[in-house]
N, C-alpha and C positions, 0 to 999 in steps of 0.2 A: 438460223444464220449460216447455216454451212453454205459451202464452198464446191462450184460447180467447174473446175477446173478444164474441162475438155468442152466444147462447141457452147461459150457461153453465150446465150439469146438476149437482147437487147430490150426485149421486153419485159423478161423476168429479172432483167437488171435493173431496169427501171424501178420496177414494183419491191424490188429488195430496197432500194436508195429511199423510198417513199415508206419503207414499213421501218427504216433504221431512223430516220427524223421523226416519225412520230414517237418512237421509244426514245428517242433525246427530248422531248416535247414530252412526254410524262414526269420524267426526269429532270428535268427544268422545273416543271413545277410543284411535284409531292418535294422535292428534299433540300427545294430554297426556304427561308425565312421573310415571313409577307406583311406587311404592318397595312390592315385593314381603316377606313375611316369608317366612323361608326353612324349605323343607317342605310349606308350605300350599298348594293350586292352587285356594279358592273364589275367591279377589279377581282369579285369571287368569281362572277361567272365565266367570265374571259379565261380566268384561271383553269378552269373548271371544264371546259372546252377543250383547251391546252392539254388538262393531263388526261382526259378523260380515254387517250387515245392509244397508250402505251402497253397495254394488252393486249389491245385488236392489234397491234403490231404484229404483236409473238404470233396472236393468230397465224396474220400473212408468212410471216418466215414459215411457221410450221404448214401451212399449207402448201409451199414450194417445195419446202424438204418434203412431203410427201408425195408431191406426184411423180418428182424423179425417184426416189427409192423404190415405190414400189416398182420400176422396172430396171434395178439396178443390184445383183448382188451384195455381199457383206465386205468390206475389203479394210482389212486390222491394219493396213497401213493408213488407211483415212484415220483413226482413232487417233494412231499414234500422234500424227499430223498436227491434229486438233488438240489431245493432251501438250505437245511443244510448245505450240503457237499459245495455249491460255498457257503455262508453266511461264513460257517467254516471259508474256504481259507480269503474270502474278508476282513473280522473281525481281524482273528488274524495275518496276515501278513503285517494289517494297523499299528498295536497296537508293535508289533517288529519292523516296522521302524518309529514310533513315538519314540523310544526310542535308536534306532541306527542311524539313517537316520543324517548323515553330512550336509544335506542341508538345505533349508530354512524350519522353522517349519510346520509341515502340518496337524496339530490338531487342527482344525477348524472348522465349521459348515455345510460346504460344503461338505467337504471329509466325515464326519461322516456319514452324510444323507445317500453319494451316496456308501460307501463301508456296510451298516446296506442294502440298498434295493440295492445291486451289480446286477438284474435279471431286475429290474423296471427300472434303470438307465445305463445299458447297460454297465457294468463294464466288461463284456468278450463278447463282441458281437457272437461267435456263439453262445454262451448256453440263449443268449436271444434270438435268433432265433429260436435255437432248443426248448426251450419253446412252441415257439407258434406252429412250427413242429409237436411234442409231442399232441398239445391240439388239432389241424386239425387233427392231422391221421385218427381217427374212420372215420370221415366226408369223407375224401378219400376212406378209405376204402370201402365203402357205393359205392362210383363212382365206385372203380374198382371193385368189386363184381356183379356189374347191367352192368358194359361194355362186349360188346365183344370182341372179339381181333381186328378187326379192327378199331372198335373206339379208343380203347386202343393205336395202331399204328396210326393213325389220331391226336389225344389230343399229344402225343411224338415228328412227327411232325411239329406242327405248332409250339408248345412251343422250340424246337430245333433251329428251323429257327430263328424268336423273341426274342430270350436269348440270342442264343449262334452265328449265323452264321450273323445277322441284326449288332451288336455291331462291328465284324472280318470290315464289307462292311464300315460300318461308319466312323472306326477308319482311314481306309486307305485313306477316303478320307479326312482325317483333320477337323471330328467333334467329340464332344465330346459325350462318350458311355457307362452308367453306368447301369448294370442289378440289379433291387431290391433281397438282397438275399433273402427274404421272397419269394419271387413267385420263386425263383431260388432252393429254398430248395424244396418246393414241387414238382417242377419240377425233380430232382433228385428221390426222393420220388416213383414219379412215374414210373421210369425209372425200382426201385428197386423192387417194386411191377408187374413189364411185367417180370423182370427174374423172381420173384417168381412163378405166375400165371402160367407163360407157361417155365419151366425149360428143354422140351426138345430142344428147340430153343438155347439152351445153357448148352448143353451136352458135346461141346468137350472133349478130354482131356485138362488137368492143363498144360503139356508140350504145347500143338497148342495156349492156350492165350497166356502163358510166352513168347513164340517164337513171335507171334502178338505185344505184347508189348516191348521187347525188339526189336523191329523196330520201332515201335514209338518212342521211346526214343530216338534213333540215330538218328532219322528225328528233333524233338524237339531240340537235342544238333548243328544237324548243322543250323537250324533255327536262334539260340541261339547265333552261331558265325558266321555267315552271318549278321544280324540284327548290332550286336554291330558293325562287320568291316563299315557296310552300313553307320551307325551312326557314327560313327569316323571320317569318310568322307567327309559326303552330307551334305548340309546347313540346310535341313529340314529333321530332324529327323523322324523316326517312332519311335511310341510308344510302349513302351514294352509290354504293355497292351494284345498286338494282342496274347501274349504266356502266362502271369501270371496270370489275369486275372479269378477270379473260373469260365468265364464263357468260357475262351476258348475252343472251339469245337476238338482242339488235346488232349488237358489233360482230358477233359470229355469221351474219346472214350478210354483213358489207362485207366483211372479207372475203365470203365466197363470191359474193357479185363480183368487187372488184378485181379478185382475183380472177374469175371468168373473164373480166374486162381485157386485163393485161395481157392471158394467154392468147385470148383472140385479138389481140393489136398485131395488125401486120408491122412491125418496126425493121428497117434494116441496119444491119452490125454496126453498132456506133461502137469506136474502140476505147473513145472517153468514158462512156459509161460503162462498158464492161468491167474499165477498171477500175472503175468507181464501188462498182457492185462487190468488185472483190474485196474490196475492203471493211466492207459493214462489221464480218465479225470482228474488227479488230477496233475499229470506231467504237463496238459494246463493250470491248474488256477495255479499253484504255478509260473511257469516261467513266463507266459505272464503277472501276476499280474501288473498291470500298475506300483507300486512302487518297484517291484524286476525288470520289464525290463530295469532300466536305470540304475542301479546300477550293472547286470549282464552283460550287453552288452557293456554297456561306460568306468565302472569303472574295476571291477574283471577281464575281460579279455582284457581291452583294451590292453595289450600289443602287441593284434597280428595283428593291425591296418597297421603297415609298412611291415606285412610279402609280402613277393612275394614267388611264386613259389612252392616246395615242400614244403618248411618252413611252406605256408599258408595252404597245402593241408591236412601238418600231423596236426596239430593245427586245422584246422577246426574239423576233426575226433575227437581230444583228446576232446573238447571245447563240442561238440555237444554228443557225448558219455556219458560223464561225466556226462551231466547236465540230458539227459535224465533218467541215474542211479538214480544218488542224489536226483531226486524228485519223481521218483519211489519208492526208499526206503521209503523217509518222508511220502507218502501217503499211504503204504503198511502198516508202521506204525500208520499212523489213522485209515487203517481200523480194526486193533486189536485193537485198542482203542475205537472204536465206538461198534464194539463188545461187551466188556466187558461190554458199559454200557447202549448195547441195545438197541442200534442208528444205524440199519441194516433193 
């Protein structure tokens, strides 16, 4: 989710605004409370769809942070930047539900600590990952500058195998399969650095990915509802894992499609979107803030916990729309705020 502050492109603005709504769309539906009718699997699957998406998110953002890094020095004032901006969020969205928050008091020693160092205590886990992403780059950079392309192909596969297709083998045989996202970030990293390096390899047109990925998609959605029917069924489950998972090997091959798609969209400078785009990270730390997710998910919209059917479909929309607005604006607004007092 970082922040491309000089010549920002329209079409990677795009695709930031598109990979932040499916990470409010995961979010929506792992950390609501859902009253199932029993027999039925359309309101799991739906669901299921819905969240299934919020990894291949990270994907996308981690795929755009790396093609500009890799041709972009280190620069500790971007850190700082970004330490503020989450500090901002962490600080004063503690301090407004220390003062609204219905629940049991939360002004304590503990919460203080961990919402003052939100980066050190892992209060947004990507952006502490992207942290240390951030601080590795040059060091990659260094590798992929001294590789040549087949090594480059070489380091991709084995890391693919490892990560992404080792976990798929594991899971189906009923052990348990967890990818570090530190080594999973750079792994992407580098993935974004082979399209930069060698872009004729990844020349199509914007329509031949779109078209590529939207098969994917429909391969993922019958996946999706095969899986739950299976499950509804069988004694011994399969894990959802095999599809949500950031290290699944189907959602890691759409993001590169569609991210192929987006760089090769000829868009011209839309200045609504750019400033849309700039907002995403602030969209992530305001909603997922650990003390706005439960009060957003459980409380404010619990009403649409019994929807079925169209009812849930249009509501998911209104729910997810909304919220992605609402905290676009709020941080649109900080950043004229921060402006004025030279916090840029």
């Amino acid at each position: 989710m970082n922040k491309m502050k000089r010549g920002r492109q329209s079409n990677f603005e795009l695709f930031r605004i598109l990979s932040a709504f499916l990470i409010i769309m995961h979010h929506y539906a792992i950390h609501s409370t859902w009253h199932f009718e029993e027999g039925t699997i359309n309101k799991q699957i739906f669901l299921d769809i819905v969240g299934s998406a919020g990894k291949f998110g990270v994907n996308c953002f981690l795929l755009i942070s790396g093609y500009f890094l890799v041709k972009t020095s280190f620069k500790p004032k971007k850190i700082f930047l970004l330490w503020f901006e989450v500090f901002f969020y962490s600080v004063g969205i503690f301090l407004v539900m220390v003062f609204y928050s219905k629940e049991a008091p939360i002004l304590d020693w503990k919460n203080l600590i961990t919402v003052g160092m939100p980066i050190t205590f892992n209060q947004y886990w990507f952006v502490s990952y992207y942290v240390l992403f951030y601080c590795l780059a040059p060091i990659m950079n260094i590798l992929v500058k001294h590789m040549v392309r087949r090594q480059h192909i070489f380091i991709l596969l084995i890391l693919f195998v490892f990560l992404s297709i080792k976990p798929v083998i594991m899971t189906l045989n009923g052990m348990h399969s967890n990818t570090e996202n530190g080594l999973w970030f750079l792994f992407v990293y580098l993935i974004a650095a082979y399209i930069r390096e060698y872009p004729e390899y990844f020349s199509k047109s914007a329509k031949n990915y779109f078209l590529k990925s939207f098969v994917i998609v429909s391969v993922i959605f019958l996946l999706i509802i095969e899986l739950d029917k299976y499950n509804l069924e069988a004694k011994n489950t399969l894990s959802k894992s095999l599809i949500f998972d950031i290290s699944s090997p189907i959602y890691l091959v759409l993001a590169v499609f569609l991210f192929c798609g987006f760089k090769n969209w000829r868009v011209r400078t839309i200045p609504v979107i750019n400033l849309v785009g700039s907002a995403t990270l602030g969209v992530y730390l305001i909603h997922d803030n650990k003390f706005v997710r439960p009060y957003l998910w459980k409380e404010l919209t619990a009403y649409k916990e019994s929807y079925n059917d169209s009812n849930l479909v249009v509501e998911t929309i209104i729910i997810v729309v909304s919220v992605y607005f609402i905290c676009s604006f709020i941080d649109i607004f900080r950043q004229k705020i921060f402006k004025i007092v030279h916090i840029a």
